[in-house]
N, C-alpha and C positions, 0 to 999 in steps of 0.2 A: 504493500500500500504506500511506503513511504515514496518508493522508488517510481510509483504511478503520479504523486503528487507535483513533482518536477519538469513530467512531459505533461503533465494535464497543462499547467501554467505556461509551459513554451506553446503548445496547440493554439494555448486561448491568446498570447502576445500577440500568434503568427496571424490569427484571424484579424485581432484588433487592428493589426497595421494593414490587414489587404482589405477590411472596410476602408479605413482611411484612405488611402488609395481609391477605394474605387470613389467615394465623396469628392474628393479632391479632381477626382477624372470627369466626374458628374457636375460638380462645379466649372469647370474652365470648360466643359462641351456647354453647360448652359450659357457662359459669357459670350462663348464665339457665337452660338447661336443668335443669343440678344443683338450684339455685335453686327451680325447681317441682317435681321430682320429693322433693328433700327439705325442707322450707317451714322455717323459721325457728321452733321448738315454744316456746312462753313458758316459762321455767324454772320456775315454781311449777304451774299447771294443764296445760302440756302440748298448748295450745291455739294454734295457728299466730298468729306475730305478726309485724308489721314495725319493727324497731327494736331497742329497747337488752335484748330478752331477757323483758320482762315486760307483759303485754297489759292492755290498760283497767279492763277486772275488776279484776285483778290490785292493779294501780296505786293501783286507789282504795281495795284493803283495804290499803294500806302507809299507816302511821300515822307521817310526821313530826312532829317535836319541834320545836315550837315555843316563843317566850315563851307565859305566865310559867313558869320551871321555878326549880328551884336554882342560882342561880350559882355552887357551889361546885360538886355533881356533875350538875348537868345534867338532875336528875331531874325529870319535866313537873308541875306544880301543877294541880289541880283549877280553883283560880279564882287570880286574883293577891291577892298577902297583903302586898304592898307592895314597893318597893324594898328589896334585900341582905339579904332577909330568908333566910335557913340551911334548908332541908329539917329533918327528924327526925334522918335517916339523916348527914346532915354534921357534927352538932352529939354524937351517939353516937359516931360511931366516925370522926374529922377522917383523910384519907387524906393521906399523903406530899405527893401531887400537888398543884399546886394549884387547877388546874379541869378539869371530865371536860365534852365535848360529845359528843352522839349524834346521828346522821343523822333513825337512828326508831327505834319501838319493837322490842323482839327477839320479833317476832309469828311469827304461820305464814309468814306468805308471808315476812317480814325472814329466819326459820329456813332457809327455802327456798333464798335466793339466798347466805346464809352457807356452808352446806353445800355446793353446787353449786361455789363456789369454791376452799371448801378440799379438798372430798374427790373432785370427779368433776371438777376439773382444766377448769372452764366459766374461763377466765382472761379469757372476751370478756365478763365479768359487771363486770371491774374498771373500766371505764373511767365506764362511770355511775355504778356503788356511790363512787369515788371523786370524781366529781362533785359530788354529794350529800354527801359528807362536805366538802366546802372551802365549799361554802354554810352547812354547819350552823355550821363552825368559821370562820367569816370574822375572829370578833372575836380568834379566838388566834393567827390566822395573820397576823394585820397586826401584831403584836408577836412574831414567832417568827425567828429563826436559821435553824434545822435541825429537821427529820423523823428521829423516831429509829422504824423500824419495830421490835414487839416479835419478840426474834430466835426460830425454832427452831433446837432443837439440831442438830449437824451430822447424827445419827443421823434423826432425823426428818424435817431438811432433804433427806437421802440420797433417801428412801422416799419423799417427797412431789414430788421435782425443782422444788418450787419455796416461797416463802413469800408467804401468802396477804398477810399483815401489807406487806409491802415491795413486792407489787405496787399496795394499795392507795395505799402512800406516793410511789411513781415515779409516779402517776396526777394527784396531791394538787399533786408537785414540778411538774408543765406545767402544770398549770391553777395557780397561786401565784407560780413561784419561788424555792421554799423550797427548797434542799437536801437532798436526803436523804443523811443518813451512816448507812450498811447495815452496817458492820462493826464501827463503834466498841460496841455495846452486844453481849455475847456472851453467850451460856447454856450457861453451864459445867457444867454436870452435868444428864444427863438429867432428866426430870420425868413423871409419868405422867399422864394424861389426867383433867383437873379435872372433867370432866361427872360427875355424882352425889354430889361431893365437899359437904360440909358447906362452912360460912364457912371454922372454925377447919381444916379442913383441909386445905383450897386453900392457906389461909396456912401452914399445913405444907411444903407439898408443894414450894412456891417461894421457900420463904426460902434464900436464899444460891445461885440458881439463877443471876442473873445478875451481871455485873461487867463494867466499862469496860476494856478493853483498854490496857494500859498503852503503847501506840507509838501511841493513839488517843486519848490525854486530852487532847491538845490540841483535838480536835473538840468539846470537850466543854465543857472550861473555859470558863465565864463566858459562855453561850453559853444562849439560853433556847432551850427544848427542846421539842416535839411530840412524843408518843411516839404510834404510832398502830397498831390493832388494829384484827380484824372487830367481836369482842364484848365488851362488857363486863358482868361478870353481877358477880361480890361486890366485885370489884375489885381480888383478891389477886394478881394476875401486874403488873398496873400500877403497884400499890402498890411492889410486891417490885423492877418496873424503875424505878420513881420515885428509890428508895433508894439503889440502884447508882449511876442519872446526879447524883443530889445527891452522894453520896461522890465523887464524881470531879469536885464543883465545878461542875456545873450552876447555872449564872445561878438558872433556875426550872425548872419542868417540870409540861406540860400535857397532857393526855390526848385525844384526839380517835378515836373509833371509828363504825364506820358503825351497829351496833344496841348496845341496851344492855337489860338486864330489868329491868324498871319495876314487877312484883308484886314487892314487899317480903316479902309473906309467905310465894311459892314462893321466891326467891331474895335478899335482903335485900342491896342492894348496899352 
């Protein structure tokens, strides 16, 4: 009996491991399955793709920002006008921050994977959108501290279950290093939705919106800053967090977003 006790145990291991097996086999035939019956749609055309969400087509109407643009906001240059030379737009209206970088431009298809992230909760968009932003931002992030995502309000945060801004920043944090601190920068009073807003009203709408949490200024203090967002369009929510992390003694503070809008004259950053 004793000597029966030993194979009985080995019998019942050798079972338990060729269930698992077969589970395991039964699993991945059902993924491939799911897999073909629902294909992978590219989020801007809608057209079956293998990979990060956006298909070849696609791909090549996205218009990254490259040199020569402005080193102060990041905005792309027709032709190169020389070293350190100021945009229009920097030299008009000098913004808090002190440099903005954009991944690409805020086109259809950049609108496209914007939207899908913030509003129809595609979170599988983050991890390449944020790719592409630590490429565009390399030169801010090898002199950066901390990621400050720009916060929504808890009210919006509630409705939304998550923040578009901070997923890109957790994305930015593995592919860098960079820490992100999510809570130091807060938004104290609701804001209502800037789309169709004028310059001056944007800047209305977000003045005294945000403020460094005071059990949190140490995060803050003398500490060069990333503040990081999907879009940047006039600049007045950046500007407005720029202002709060300087009050609280921000080292510096830089702006890094995945699209930015580069007509001047529909939107004038």
């Amino acid at each position: 009996m004793e000597a029966e006790a030993p194979r009985s145990r080995s019998i019942s291991t050798h079972l338990r491991g060729a269930l698992n097996a077969c589970r395991g086999a039964l699993a991945l035939t059902s993924r491939l399955a799911l897999d073909i019956a629902l294909p992978t749609l590219c989020v801007a055309c809608r057209e079956p793709v293998d990979g990060e969400g956006v298909c070849a087509q696609c791909w090549a109407k996205l218009s990254f920002i490259a040199p020569p643009f402005c080193p102060r906001l990041g905005i792309p240059f027709v032709y190169d006008p020389g070293p350190d030379l100021l945009s229009m737009e920097a030299i008009a209206n000098p913004p808090a921050y002190a440099r903005a970088r954009a991944a690409v431009r805020y086109d259809d298809v950049a609108r496209t994977l914007v939207h899908a992230l913030k509003y129809q909760d595609r979170t599988d968009l983050a991890p390449a959108m944020g790719r592409w932003m630590a490429r565009a931002g390399h030169e801010l992030l090898g002199e950066a501290d901390v990621l400050i995502p720009v916060p929504l309000h808890w009210r919006r945060g509630w409705s939304r279950r998550y923040n578009q801004s901070g997923a890109l920043a957790r994305v930015i944090e593995r592919q860098t290093g960079v820490k992100v601190v999510a809570e130091a920068l807060r938004r104290v009073r609701p804001t209502q939705q800037q789309i169709g807003l004028s310059r001056s009203q944007r800047a209305s709408n977000v003045q005294g919106a945000f403020k460094v949490a005071a059990d949190r200024s140490t995060d803050i203090q003398g500490r060069r800053v990333i503040l990081i967002d999907d879009v940047l369009t006039t600049g007045a929510t950046a500007d407005a967090c720029a202002r709060a992390l300087l009050r609280a003694k921000a080292a510096s503070v830089d702006v890094l977003v995945f699209a930015r809008v580069v007509d001047s004259h529909k939107a004038p950053i």
